[in-house]
C-alpha positions in Angstrom: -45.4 60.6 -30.6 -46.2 60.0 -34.6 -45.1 56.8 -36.6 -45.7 55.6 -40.2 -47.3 52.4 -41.5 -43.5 50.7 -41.2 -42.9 51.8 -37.6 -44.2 48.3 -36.5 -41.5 45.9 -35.9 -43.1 42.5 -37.0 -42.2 39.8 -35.3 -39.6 37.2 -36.3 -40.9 34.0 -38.6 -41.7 31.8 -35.9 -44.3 29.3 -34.6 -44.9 26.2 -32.4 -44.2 24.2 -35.6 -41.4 26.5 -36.7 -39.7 26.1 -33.5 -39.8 22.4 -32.9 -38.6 21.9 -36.5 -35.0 23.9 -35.7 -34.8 21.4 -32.4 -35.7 18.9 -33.5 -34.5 19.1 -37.5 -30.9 17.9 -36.0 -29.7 16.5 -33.3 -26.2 19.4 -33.0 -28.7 21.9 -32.5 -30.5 20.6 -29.9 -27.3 19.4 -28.2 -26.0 23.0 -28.9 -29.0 24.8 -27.2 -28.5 22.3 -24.2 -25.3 23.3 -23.5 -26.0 26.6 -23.4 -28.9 25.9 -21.3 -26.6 24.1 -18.7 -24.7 26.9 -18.2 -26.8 30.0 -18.6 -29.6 28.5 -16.0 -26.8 28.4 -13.1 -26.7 31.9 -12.3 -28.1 34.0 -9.9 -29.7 37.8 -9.8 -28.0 40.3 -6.9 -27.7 44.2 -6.6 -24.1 45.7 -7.3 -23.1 48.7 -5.3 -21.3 51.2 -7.8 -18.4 53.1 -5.7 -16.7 55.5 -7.9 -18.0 54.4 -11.2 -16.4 51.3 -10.5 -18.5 48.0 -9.4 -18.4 47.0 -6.0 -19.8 43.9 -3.7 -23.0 42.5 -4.5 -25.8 42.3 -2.0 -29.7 41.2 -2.3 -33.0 43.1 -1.3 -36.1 41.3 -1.2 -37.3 43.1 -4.3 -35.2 39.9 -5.9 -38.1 38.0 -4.7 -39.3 38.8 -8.5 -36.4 37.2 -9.9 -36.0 34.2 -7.8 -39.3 32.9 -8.0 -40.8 34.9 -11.6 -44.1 33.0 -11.2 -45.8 29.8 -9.2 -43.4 27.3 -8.5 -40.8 28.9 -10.8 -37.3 29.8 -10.5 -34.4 31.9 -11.3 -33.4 28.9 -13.2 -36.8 28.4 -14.8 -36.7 32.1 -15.7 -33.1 31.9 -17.8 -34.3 28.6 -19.3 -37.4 30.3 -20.9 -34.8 33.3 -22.0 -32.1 30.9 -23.6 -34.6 29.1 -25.4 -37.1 32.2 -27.2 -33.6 33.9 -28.0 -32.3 31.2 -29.5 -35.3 30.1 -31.3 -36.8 33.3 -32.0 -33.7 36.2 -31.5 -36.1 37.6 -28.8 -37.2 37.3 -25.6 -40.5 39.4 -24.4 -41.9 39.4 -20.3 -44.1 41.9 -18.8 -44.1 42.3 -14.8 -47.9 41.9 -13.1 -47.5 42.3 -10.0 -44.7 40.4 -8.3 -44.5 38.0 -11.1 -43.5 37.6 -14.9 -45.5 36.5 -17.9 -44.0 35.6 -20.7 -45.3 36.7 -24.3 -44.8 34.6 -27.1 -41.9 36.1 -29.7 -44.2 35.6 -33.0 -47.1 37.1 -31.1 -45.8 40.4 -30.1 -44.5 43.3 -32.2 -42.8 46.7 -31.6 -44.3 50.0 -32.2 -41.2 52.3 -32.9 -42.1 56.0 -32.6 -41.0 59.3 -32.7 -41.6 62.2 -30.1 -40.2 65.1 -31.8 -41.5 63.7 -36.0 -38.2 63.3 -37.1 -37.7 59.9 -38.2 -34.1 59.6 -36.9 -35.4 59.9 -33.2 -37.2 57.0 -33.4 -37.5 54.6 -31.0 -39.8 51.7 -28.7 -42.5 53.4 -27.6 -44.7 50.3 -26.8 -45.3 46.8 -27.1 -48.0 45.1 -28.9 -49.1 41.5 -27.9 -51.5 39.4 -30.0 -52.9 36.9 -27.7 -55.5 35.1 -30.7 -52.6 35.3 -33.4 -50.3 37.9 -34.9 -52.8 40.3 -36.5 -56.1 38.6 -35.4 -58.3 40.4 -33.1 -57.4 43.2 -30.8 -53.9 43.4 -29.1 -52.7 44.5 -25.6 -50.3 47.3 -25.8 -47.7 47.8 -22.9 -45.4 50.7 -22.1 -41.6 49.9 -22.8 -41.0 50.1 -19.0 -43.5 47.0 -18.6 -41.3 44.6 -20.9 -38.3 42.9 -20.3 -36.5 42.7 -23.6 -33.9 40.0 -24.2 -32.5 40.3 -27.6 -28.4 39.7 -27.1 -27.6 39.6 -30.9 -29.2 42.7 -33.0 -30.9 41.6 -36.3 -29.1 43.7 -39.1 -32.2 44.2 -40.8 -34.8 45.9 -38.0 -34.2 48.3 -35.3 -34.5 46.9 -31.8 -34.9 44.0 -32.5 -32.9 40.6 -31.7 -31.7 37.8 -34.4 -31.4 34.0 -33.5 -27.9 32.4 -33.7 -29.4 29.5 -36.0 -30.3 32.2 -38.6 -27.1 32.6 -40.0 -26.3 28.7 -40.4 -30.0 27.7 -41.3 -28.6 26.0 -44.7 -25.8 23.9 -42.5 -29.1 22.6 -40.1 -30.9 21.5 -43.4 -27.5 19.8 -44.7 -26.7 18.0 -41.4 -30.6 17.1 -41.7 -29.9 15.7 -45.2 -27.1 13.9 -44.2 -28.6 12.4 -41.6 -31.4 11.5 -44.1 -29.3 9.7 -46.7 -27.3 7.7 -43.9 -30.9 6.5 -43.0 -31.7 5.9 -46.6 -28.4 4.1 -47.3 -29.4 1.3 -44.0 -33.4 1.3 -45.3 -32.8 0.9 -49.0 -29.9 -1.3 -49.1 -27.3 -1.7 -46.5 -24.4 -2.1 -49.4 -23.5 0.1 -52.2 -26.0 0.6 -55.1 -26.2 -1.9 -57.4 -26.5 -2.1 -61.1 -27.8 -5.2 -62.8 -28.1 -6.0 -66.7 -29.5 -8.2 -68.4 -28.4 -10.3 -71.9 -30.9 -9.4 -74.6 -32.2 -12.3 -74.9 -33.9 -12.9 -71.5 -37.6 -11.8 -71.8 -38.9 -8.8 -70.3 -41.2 -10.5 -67.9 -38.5 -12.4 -66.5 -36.7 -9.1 -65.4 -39.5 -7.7 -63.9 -40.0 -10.5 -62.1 -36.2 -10.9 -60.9 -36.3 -6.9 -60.2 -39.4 -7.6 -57.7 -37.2 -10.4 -56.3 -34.8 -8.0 -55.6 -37.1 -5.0 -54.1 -38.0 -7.7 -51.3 -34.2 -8.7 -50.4 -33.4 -5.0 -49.8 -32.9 -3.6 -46.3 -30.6 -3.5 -43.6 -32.0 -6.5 -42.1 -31.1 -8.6 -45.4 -27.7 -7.2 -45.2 -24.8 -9.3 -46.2 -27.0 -12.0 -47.5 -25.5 -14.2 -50.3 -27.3 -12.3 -53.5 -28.4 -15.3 -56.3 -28.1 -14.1 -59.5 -29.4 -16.6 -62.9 -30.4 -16.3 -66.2 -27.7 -14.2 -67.6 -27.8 -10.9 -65.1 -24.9 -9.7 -64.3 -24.3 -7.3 -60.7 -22.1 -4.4 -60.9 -21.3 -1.8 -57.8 -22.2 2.0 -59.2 -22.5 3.5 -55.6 -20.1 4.1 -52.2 -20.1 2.7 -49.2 -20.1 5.0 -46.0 -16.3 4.9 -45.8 -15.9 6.3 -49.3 -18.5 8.9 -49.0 -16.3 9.9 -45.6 -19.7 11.2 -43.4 -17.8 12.0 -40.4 -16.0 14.3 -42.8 -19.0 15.8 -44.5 -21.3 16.2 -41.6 -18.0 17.1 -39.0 -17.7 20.3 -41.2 -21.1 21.9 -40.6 -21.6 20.6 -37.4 -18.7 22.7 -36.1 -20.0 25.5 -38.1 -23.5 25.0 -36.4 -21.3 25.0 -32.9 -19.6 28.1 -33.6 -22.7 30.2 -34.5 -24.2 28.9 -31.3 -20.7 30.2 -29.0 -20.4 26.6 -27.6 -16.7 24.9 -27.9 -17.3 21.4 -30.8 -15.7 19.7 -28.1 -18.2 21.2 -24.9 -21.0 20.0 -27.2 -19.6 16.2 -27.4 -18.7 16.5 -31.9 -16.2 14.7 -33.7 -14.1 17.5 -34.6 -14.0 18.3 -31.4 -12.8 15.3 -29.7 -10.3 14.7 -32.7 -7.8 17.1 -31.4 -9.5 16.8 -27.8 -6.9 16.7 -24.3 -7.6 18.2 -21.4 -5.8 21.4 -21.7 -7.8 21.9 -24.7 -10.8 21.2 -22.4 -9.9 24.0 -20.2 -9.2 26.3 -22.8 -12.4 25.7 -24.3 -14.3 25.7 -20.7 -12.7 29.0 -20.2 -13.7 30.6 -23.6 -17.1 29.2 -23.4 -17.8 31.2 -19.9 -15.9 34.0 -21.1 -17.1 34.9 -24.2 -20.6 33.5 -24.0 -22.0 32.7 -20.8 -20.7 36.1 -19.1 -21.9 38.6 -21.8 -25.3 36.6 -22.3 -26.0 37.2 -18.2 -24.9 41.1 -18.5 -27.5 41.4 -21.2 -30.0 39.4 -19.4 -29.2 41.9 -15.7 -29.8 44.6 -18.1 -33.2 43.5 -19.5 -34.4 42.6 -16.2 -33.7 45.8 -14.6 -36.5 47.4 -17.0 -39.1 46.3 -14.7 -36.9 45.9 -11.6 -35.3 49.8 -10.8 -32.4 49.2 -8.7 -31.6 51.0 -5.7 -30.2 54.1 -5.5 -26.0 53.9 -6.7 -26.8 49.9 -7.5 -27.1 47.9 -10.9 -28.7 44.3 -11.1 -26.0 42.0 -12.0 -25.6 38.6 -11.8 -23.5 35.8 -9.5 -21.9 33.3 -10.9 -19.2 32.3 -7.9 -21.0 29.3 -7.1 -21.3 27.9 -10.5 -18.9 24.5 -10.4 -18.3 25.2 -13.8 -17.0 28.4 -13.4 -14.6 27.0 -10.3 -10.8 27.3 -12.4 -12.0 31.3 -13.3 -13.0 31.7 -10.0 -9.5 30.5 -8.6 -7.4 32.9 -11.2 -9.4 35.1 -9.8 -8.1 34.6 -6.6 -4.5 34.3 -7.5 -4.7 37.7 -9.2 -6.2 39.0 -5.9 -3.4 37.5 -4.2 -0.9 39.4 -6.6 -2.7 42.6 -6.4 -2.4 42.3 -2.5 1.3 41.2 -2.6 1.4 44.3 -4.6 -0.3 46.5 -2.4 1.8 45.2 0.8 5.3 46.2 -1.5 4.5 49.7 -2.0 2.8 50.6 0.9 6.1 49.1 2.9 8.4 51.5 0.3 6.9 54.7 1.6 3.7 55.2 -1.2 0.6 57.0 0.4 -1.7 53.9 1.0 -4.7 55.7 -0.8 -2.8 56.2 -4.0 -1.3 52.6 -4.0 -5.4 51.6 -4.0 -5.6 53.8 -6.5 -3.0 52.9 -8.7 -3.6 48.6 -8.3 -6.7 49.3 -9.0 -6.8 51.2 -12.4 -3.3 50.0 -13.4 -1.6 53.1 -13.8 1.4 53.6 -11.7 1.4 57.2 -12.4 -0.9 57.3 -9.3 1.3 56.7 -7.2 2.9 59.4 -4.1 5.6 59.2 -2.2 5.3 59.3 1.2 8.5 61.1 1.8 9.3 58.4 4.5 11.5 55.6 5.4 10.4 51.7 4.1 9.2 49.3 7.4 8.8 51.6 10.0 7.8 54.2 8.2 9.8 57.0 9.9 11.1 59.8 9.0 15.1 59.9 8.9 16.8 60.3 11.9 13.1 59.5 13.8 14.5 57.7 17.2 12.2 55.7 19.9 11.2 57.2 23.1 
């Protein structure tokens, strides 16, 4: 393979320090990446037969062994855990198998070496890993073989090949405001508890006498002096240049980006606890939420996580790894439409089979939706005799 002096994917701008700032910088985010956490840690890893180019029952081997305990004392929970938070700190998650156990690598240590076998740059692609254990571009780094890394990366970053994108990148700017926010309603309680003040003076107090009243003042400020009778003598006079907490309408200002924060992350405002959430929250709202929150986050985050896995776990023959989520209590209300569409599909089944359809193309047809599949028997509903058929 040949590659230029670009063909190294650099890793992401992160860090220990860079990290703990976007959890702890605001308290939405943190909440948001708990949430996800809660649900993304409660599935399970299992084989899926493929019948047909259709998927099947799931079954386990004890090659999952890898999976349910990735390394001492860890677990399948552990595992997803780690892989929720690098992606959403970092847009990537990295893992190489040793033996019947993971490692995970650091996403601001490692880089991608993107090659191309045949010279042309438009059939480039991962040829290898590099890992940096002393520091991104400080001594010598391991290199492993694409087929030795589990690569979790769910959203792709725009701007490199192969590479993942954190959800917080797009609404860094709403993280700083909420942080700001947060900031001034702290200022506001430290500095004076009431709205800023503006005293003057007549012109003929002297100017020593100000200072001195305007070091008075500086002591009386604070939350704990709050609503204090405020003194005023020798001609000053007090008037209110600020707002209060009402008039500057926080719940407004930081409700806004919060839900902005809660939508990049794919949590529901009102799974994550917010204001606007709760405004308009009942409990068919709830439900809804629930319902889109496993649907359009939780499920596609655990196909992409099955998929990354399976790098360094091949899957026996005419099987995928998938995942199992019909013990999650979370999940329970999909779980039971999913039984009452079974139920349908059976009912369904038991109709046309009793009017005379071949039973394998009634499968056929419930199955794939398309009652074009269907053939007729040529025989009589019930018994299922042809006309004129008598008993012996």
């Amino acid at each position: 393979s040949s590659w230029g002096a670009d063909a190294r994917g650099a890793a992401p701008p992160t860090g220990v320090g860079w990290a703990a700032h976007r959890v702890a910088g605001t308290g939405v985010v943190f909440a948001v990446i708990a949430r996800r956490l809660a649900l993304f840690t409660e599935a399970r890893f299992q084989w899926q037969r493929m019948e047909g180019g259709r998927p099947a029952d799931l079954f386990g081997t004890p090659a999952l062994s890898l999976l349910e305990v990735p390394w001492s004392n860890g677990t399948t929970g552990d595992l997803l855990a780690r892989m929720e938070l690098d992606v959403s700190l970092a847009g990537n998650f990295y893992a190489v198998r040793r033996g019947n156990a993971l490692r995970r690598l650091r996403p601001d240590l490692v880089s991608i070496i993107v090659g191309s076998h045949s010279g042309d740059p438009i059939d480039a692609e991962p040829v290898g890993y590099l890992w940096w254990p002393e520091g991104m571009g400080k001594g010598t780094p391991i290199q492993y073989l694409p087929e030795d890394v589990v690569h979790f990366a769910p959203i792709p970053d725009p701007t490199a090949s192969y590479r993942g994108m954190s959800w917080l990148t797009p609404v860094v700017e709403e993280g700083r405001a909420d942080t700001a926010a947060t900031r001034h309603k702290g200022k506001f309680f430290d500095n004076a508890a009431t709205p800023n003040l503006a005293v003057s003076f007549d012109k003929a107090v002297a100017k020593k006498e100000v200072l001195d009243f305007v070091e008075s003042m500086r002591d009386q400020e604070g939350a704990d002096n709050a609503y204090k009778t405020l003194v005023l003598a020798g001609g000053a006079d007090v008037k209110v240049v600020g707002a209060d907490l009402k008039q500057l309408d926080f719940k407004l200002t930081q409700g806004a980006g919060e839900t902005r924060i809660a939508a990049a992350g794919g949590v529901p405002p009102i799974m994550v606890g917010l204001s606007e959430g709760l405004s308009a929250a009942t409990y068919s709202n709830y439900g809804q939420a629930r319902r889109a929150f496993g649907d359009l986050w939780a499920r596609p985050q655990w196909r992409e996580a099955a998929a990354a896995l399976g790098s360094v776990l091949p899957a026996p023959s005419g099987s995928r790894l998938w995942y199992d989520d019909r013990h999650i209590p979370f999940l329970a209300e999909d779980q039971r439409d999913e039984a009452e569409i079974f139920g349908a599909d059976a009912a369904t089944v038991r109709t046309l089979t009793d009017g005379g359809y071949e039973p394998a193309s009634v499968l056929a047809a419930v199955q794939s939706r398309n009652f074009s599949l269907l053939k007729h028997s040529g025989l009589l509903s019930v018994q299922m005799q042809a006309p004129g058929t008598t008993g012996t």
